[in-house]
CHARMM-style PDB file with segment names, atoms N, HN, CA, C and O in Angstrom:
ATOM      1  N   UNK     1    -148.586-155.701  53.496  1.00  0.00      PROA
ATOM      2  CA  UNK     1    -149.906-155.946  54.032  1.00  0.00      PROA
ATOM      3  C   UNK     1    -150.448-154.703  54.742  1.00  0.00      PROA
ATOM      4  O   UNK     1    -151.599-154.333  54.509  1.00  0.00      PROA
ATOM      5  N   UNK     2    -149.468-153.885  55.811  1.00  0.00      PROA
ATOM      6  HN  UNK     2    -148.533-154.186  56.000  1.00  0.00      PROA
ATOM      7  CA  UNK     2    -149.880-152.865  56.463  1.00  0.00      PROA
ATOM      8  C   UNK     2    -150.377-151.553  54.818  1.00  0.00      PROA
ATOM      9  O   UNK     2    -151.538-151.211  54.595  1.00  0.00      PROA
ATOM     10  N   UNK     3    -149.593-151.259  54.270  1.00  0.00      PROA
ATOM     11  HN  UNK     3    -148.650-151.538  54.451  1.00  0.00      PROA
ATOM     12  CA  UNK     3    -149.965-150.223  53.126  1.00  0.00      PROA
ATOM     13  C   UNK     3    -151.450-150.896  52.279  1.00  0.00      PROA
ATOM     14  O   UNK     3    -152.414-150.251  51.867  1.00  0.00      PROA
ATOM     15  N   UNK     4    -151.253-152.167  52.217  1.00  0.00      PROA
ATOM     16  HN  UNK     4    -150.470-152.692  52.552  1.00  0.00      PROA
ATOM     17  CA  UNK     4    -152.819-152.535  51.487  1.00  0.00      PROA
ATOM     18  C   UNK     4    -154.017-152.359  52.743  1.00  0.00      PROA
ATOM     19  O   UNK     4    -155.090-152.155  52.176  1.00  0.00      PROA
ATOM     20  N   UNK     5    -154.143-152.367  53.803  1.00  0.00      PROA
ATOM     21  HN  UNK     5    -153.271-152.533  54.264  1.00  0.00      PROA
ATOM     22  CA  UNK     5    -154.620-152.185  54.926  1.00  0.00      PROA
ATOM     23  C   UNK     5    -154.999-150.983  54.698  1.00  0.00      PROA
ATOM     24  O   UNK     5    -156.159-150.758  54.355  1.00  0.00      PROA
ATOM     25  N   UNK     6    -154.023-149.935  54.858  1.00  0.00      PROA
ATOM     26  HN  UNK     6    -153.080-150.119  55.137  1.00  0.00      PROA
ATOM     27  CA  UNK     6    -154.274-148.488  54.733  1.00  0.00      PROA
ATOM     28  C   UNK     6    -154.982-147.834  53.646  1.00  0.00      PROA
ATOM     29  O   UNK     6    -155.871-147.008  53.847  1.00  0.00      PROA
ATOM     30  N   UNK     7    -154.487-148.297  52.191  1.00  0.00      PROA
ATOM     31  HN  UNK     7    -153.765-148.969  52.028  1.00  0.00      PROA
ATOM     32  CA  UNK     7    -155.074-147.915  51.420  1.00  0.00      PROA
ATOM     33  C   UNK     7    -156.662-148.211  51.341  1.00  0.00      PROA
ATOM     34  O   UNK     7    -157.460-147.359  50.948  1.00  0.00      PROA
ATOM     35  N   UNK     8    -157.015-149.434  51.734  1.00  0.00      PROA
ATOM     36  HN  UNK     8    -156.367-150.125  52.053  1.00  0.00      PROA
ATOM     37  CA  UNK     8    -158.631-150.065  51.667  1.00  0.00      PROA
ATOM     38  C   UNK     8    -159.090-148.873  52.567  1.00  0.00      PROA
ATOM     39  O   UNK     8    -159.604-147.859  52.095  1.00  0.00      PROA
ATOM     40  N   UNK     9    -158.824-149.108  54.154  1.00  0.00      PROA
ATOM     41  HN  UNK     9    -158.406-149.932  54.538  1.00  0.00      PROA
ATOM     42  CA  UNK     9    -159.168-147.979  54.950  1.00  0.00      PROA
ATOM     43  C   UNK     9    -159.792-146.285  54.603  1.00  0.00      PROA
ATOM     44  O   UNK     9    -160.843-145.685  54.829  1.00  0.00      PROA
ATOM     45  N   UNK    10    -158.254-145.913  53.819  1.00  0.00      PROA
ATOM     46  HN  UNK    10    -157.400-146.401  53.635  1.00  0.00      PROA
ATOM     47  CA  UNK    10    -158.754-144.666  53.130  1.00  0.00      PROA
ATOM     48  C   UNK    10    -160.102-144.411  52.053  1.00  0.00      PROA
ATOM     49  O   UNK    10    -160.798-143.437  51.767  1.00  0.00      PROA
ATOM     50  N   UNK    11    -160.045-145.973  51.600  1.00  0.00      PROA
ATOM     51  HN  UNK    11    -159.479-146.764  51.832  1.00  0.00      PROA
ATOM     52  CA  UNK    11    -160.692-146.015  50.127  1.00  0.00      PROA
ATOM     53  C   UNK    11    -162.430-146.065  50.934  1.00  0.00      PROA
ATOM     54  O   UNK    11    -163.429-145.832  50.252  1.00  0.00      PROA
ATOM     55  N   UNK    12    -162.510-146.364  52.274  1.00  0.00      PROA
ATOM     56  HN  UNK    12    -161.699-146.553  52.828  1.00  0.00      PROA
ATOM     57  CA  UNK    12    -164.052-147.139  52.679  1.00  0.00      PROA
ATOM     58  C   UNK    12    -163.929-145.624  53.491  1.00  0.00      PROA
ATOM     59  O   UNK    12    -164.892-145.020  53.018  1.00  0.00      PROA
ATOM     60  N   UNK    13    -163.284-144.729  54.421  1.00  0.00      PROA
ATOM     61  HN  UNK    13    -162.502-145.220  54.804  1.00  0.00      PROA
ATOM     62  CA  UNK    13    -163.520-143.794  55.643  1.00  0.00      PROA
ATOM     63  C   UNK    13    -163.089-142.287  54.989  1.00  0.00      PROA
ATOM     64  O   UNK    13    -163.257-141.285  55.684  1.00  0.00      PROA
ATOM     65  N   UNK    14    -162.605-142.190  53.812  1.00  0.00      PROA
ATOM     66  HN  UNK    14    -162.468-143.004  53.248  1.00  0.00      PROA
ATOM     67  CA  UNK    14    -162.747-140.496  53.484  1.00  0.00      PROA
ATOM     68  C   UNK    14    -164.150-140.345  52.665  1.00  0.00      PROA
ATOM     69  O   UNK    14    -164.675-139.236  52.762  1.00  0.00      PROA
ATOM     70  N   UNK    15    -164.883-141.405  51.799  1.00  0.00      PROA
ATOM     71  HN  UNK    15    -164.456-142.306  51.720  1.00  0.00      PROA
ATOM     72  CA  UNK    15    -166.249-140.777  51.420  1.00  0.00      PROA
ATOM     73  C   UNK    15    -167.356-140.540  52.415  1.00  0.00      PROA
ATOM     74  O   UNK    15    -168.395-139.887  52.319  1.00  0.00      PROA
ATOM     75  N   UNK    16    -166.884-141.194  53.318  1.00  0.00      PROA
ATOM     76  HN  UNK    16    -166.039-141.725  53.395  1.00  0.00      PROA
ATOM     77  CA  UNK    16    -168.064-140.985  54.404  1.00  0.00      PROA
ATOM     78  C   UNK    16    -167.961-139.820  55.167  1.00  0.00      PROA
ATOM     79  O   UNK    16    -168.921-139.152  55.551  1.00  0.00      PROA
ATOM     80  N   UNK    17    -166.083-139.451  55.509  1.00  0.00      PROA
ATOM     81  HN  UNK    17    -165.303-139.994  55.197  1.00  0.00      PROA
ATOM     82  CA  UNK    17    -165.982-138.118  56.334  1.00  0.00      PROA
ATOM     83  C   UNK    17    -166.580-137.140  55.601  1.00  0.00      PROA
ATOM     84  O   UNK    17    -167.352-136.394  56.203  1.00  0.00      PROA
ATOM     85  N   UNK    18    -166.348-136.928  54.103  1.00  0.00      PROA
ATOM     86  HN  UNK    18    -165.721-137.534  53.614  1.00  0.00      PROA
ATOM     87  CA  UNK    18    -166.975-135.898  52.805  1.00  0.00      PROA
ATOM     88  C   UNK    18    -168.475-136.263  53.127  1.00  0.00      PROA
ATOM     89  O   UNK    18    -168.941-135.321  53.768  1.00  0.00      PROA
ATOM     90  N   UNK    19    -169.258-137.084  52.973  1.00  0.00      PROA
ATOM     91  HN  UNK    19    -168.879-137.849  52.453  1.00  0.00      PROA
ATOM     92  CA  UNK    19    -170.242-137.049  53.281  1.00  0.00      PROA
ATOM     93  C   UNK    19    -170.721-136.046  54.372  1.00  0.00      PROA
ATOM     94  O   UNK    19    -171.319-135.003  54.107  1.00  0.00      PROA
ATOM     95  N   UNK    20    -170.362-136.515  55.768  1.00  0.00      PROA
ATOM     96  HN  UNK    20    -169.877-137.362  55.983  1.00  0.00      PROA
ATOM     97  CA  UNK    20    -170.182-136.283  56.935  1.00  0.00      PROA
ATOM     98  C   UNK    20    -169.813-134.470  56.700  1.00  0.00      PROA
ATOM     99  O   UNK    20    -170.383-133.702  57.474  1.00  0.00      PROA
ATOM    100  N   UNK    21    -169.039-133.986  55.826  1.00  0.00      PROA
ATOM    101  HN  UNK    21    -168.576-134.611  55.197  1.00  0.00      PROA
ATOM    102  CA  UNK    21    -168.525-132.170  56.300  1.00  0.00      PROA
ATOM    103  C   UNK    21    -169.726-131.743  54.909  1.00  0.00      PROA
ATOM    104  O   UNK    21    -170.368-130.698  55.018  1.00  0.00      PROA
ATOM    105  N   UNK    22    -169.843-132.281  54.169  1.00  0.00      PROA
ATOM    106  HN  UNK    22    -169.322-133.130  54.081  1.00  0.00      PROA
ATOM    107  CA  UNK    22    -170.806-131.349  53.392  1.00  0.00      PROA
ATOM    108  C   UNK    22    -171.906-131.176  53.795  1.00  0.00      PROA
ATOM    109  O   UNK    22    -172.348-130.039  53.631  1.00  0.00      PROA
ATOM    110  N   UNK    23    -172.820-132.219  54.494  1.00  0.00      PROA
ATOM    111  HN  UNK    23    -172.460-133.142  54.627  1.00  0.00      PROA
ATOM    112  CA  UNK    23    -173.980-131.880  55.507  1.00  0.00      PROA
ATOM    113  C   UNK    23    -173.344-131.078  56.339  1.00  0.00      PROA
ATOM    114  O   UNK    23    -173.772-130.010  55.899  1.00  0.00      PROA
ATOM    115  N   UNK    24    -172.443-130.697  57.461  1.00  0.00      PROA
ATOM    116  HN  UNK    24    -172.095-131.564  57.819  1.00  0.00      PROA
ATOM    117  CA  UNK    24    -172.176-129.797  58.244  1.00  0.00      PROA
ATOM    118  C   UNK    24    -171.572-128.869  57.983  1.00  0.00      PROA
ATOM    119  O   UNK    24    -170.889-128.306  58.838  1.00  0.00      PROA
ATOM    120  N   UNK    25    -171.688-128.237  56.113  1.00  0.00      PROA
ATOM    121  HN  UNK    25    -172.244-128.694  55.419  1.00  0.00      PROA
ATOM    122  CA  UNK    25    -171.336-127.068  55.774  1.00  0.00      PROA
ATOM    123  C   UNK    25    -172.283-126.671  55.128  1.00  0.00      PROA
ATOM    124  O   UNK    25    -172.353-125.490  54.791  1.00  0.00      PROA
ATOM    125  N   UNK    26    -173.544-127.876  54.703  1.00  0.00      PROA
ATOM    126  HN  UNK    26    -173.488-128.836  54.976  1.00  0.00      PROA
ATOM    127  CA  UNK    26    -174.803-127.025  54.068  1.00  0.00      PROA
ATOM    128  C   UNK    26    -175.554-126.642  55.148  1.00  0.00      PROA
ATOM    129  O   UNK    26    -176.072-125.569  54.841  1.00  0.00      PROA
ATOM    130  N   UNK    27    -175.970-127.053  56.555  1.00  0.00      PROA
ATOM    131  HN  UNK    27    -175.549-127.925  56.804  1.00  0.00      PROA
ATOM    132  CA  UNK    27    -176.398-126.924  57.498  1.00  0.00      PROA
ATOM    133  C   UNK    27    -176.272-125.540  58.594  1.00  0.00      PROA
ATOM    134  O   UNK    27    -177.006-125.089  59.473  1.00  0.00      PROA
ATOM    135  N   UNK    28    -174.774-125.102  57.959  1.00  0.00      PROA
ATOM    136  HN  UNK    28    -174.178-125.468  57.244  1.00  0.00      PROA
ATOM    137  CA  UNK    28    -173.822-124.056  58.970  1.00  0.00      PROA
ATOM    138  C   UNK    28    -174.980-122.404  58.450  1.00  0.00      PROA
ATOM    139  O   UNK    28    -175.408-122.206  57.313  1.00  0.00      PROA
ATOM    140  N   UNK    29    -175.155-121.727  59.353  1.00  0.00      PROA
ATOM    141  HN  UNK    29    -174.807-121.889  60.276  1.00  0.00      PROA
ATOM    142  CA  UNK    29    -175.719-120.220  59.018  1.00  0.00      PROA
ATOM    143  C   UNK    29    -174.568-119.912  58.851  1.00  0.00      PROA
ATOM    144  O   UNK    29    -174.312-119.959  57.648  1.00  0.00      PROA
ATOM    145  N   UNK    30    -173.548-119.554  59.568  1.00  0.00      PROA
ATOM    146  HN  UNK    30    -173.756-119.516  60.545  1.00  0.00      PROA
ATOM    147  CA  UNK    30    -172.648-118.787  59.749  1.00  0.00      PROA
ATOM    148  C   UNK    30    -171.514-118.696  58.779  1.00  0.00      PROA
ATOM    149  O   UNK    30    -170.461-118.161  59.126  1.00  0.00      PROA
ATOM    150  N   UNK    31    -171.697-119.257  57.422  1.00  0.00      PROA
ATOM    151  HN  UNK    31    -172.552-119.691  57.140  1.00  0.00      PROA
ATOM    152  CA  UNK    31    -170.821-119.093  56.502  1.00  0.00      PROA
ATOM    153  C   UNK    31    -171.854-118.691  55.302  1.00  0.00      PROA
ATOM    154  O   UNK    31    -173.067-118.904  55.285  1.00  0.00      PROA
ATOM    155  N   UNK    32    -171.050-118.049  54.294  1.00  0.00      PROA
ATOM    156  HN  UNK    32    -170.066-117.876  54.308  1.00  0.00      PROA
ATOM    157  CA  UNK    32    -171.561-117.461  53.814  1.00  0.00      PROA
ATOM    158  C   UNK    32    -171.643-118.209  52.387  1.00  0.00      PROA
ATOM    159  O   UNK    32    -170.749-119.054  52.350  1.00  0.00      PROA
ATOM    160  N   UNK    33    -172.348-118.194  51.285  1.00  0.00      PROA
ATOM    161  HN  UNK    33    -173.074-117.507  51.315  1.00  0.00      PROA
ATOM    162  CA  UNK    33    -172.893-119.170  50.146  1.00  0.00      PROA
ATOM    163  C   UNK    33    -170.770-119.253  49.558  1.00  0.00      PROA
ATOM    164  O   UNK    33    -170.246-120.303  49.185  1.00  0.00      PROA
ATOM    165  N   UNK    34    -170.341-118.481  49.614  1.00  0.00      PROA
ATOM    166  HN  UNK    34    -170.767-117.628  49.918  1.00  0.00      PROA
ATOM    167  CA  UNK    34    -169.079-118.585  48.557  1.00  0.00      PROA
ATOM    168  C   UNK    34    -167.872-119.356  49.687  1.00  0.00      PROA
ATOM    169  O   UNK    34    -166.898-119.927  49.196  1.00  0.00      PROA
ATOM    170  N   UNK    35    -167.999-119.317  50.696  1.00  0.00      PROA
ATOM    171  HN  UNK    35    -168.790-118.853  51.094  1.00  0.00      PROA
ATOM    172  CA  UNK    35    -166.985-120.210  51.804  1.00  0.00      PROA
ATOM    173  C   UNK    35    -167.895-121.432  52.052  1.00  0.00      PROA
ATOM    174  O   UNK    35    -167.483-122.187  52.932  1.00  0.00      PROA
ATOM    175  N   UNK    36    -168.767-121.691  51.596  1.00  0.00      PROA
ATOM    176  HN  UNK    36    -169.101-121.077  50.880  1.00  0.00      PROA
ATOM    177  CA  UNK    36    -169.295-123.162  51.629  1.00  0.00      PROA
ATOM    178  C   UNK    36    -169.059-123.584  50.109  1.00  0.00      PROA
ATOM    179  O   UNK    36    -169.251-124.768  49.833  1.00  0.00      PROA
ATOM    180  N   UNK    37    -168.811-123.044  49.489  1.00  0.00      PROA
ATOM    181  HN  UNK    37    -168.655-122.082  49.713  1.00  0.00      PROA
ATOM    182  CA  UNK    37    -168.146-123.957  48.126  1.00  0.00      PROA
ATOM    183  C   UNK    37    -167.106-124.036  47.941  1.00  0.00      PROA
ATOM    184  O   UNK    37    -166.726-124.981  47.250  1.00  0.00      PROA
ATOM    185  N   UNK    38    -166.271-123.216  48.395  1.00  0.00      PROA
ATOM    186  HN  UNK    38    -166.580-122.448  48.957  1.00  0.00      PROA
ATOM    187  CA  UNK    38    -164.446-122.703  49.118  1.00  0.00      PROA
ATOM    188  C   UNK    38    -164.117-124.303  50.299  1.00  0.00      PROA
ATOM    189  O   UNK    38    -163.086-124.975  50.271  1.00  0.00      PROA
ATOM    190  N   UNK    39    -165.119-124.501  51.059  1.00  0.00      PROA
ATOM    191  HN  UNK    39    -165.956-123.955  51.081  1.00  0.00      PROA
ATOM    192  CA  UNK    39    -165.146-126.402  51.801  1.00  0.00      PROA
ATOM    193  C   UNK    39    -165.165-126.702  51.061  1.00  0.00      PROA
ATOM    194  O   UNK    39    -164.173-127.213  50.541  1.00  0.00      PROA
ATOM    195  N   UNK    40    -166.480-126.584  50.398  1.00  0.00      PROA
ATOM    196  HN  UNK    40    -167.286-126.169  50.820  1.00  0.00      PROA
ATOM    197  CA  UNK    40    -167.148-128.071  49.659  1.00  0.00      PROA
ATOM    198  C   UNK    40    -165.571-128.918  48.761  1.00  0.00      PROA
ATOM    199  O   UNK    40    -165.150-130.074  48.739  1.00  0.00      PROA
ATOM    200  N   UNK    41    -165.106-127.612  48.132  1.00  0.00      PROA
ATOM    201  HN  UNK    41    -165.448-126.672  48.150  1.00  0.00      PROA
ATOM    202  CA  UNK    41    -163.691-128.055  47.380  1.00  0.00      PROA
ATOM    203  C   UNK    41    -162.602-128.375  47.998  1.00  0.00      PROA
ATOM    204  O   UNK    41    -161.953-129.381  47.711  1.00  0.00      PROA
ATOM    205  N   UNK    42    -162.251-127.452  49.023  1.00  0.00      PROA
ATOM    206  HN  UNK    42    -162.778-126.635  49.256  1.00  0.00      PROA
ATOM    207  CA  UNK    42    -161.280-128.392  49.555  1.00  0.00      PROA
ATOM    208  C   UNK    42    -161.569-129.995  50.277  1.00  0.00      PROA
ATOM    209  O   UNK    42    -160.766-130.820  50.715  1.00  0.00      PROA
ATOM    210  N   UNK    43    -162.498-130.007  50.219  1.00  0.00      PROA
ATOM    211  HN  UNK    43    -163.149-129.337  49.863  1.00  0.00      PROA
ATOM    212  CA  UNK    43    -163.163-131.350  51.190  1.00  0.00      PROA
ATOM    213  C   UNK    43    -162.943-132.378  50.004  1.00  0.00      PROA
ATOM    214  O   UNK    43    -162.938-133.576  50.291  1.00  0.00      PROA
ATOM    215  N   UNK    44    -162.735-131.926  48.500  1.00  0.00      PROA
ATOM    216  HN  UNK    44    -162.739-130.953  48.267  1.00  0.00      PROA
ATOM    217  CA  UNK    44    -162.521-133.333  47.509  1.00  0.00      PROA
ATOM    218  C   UNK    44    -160.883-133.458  47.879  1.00  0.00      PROA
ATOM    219  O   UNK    44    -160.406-134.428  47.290  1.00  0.00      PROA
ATOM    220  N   UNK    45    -160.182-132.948  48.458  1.00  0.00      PROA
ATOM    221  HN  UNK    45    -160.570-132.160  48.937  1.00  0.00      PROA
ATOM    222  CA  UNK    45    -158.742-133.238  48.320  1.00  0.00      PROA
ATOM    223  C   UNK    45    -158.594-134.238  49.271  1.00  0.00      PROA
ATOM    224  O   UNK    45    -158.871-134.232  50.470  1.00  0.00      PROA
ATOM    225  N   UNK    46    -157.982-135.338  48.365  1.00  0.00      PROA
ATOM    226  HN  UNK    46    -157.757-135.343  47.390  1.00  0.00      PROA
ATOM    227  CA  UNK    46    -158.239-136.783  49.170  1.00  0.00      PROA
ATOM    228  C   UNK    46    -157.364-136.547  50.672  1.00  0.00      PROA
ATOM    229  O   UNK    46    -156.243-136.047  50.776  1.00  0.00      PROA
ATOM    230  N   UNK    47    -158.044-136.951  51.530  1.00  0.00      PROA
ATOM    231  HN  UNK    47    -158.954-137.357  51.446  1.00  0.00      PROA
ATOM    232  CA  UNK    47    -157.280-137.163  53.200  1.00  0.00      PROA
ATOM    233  C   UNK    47    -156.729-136.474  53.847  1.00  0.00      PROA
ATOM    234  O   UNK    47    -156.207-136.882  54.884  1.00  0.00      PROA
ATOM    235  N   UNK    48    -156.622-134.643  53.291  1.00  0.00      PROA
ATOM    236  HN  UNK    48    -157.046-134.311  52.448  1.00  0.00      PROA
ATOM    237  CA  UNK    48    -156.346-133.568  53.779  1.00  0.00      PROA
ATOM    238  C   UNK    48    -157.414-132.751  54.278  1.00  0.00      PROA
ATOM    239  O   UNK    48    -157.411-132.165  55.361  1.00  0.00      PROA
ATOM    240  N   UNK    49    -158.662-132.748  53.104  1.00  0.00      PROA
ATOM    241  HN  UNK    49    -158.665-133.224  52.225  1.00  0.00      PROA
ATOM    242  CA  UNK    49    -159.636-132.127  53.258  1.00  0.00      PROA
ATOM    243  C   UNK    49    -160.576-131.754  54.461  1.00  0.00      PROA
ATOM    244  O   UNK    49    -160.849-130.658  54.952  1.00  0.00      PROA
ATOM    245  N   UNK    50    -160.953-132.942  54.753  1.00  0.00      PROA
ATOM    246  HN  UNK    50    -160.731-133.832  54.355  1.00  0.00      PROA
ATOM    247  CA  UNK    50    -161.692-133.276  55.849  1.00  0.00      PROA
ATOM    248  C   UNK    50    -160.941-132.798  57.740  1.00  0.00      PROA
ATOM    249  O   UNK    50    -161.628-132.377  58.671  1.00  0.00      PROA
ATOM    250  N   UNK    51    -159.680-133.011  57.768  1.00  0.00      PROA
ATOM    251  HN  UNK    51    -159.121-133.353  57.012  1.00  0.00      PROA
ATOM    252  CA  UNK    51    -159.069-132.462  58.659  1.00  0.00      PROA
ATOM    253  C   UNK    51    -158.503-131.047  58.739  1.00  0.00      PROA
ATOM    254  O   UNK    51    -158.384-130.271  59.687  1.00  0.00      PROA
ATOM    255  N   UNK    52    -158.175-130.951  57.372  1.00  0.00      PROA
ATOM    256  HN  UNK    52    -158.272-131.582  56.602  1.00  0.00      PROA
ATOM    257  CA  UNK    52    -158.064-129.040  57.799  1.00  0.00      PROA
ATOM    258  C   UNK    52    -159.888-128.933  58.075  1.00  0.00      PROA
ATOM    259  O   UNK    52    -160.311-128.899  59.230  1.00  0.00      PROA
ATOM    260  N   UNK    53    -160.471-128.905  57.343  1.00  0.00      PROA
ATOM    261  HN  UNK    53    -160.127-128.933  56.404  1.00  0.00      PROA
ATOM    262  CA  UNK    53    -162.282-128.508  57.992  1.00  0.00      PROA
ATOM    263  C   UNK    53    -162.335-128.619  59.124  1.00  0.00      PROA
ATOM    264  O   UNK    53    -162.823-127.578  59.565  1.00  0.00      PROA
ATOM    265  N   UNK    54    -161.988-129.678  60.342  1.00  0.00      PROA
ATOM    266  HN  UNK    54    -161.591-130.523  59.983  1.00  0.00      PROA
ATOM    267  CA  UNK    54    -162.004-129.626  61.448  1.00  0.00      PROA
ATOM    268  C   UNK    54    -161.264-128.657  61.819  1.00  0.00      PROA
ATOM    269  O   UNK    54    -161.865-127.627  62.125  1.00  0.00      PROA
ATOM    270  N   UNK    55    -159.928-128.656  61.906  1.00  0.00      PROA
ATOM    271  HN  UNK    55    -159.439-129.492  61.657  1.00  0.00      PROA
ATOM    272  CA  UNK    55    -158.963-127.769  62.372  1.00  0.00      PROA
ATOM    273  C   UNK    55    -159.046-126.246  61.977  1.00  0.00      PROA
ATOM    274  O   UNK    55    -158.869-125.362  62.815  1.00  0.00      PROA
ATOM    275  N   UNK    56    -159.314-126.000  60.709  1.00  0.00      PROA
ATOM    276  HN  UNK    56    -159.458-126.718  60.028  1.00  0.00      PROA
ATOM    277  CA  UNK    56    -158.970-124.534  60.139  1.00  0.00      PROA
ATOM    278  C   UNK    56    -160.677-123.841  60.460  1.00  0.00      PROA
ATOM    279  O   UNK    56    -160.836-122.833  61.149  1.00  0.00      PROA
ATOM    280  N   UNK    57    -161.539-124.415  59.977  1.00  0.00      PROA
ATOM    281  HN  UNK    57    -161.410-125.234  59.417  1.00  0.00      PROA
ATOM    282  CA  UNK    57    -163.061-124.195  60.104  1.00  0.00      PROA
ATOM    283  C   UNK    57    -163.758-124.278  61.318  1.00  0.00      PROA
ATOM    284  O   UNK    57    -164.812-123.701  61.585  1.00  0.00      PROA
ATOM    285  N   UNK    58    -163.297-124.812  61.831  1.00  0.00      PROA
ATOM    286  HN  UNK    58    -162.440-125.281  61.615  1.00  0.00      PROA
ATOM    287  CA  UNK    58    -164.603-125.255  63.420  1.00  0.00      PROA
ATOM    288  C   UNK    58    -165.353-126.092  62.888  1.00  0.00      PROA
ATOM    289  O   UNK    58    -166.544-126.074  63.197  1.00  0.00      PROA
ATOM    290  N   UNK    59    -165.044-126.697  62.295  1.00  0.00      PROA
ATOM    291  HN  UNK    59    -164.077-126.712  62.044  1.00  0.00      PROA
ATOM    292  CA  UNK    59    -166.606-128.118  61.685  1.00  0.00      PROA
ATOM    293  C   UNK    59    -166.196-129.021  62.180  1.00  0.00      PROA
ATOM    294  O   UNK    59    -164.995-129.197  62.386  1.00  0.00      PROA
ATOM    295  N   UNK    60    -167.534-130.180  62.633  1.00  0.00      PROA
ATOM    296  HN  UNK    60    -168.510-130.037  62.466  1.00  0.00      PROA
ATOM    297  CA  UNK    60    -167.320-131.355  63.236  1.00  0.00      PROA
ATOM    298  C   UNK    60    -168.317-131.913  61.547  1.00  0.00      PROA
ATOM    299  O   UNK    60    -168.876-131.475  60.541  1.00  0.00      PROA
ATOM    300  N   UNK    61    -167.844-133.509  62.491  1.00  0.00      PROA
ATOM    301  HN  UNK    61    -167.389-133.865  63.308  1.00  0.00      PROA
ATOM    302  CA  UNK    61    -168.011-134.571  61.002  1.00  0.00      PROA
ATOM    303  C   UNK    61    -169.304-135.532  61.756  1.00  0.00      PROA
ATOM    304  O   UNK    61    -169.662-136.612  61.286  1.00  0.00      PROA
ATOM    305  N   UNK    62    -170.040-134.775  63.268  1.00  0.00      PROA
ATOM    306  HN  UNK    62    -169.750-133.898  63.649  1.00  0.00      PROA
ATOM    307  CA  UNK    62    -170.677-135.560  63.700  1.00  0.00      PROA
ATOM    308  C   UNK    62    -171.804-134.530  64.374  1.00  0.00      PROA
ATOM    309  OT1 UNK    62    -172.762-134.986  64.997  1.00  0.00      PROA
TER     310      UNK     62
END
């Protein structure tokens, strides 16, 4: 029950974080056109993406 829990979770809260970092990487001046498609891609890697962006990038999801 806990792993079907998790999986739904993942399945409804990583399109929204992707949502959430590609507006705050099309939005960013400070990167340059080829490190905003260098995110944009890592941001499809399911449930890693979105947290290295916070951590490695300085991007918020808000």
């Amino acid at each position: 029950m806990k792993l079907l829990l998790e999986i739904i979770l993942s399945i409804v809260l990583h399109p929204i974080a992707l949502v959430l970092m590609l507006i705050d990487i099309a939005r960013r001046s400070d990167l340059s056109s080829g490190k905003k498609l260098i995110w944009a891609l890592v941001g499809l890697l399911w449930g890693v993406g979105e947290i290295l962006y916070i951590i490695v990038g300085d991007g918020a999801l808000w």
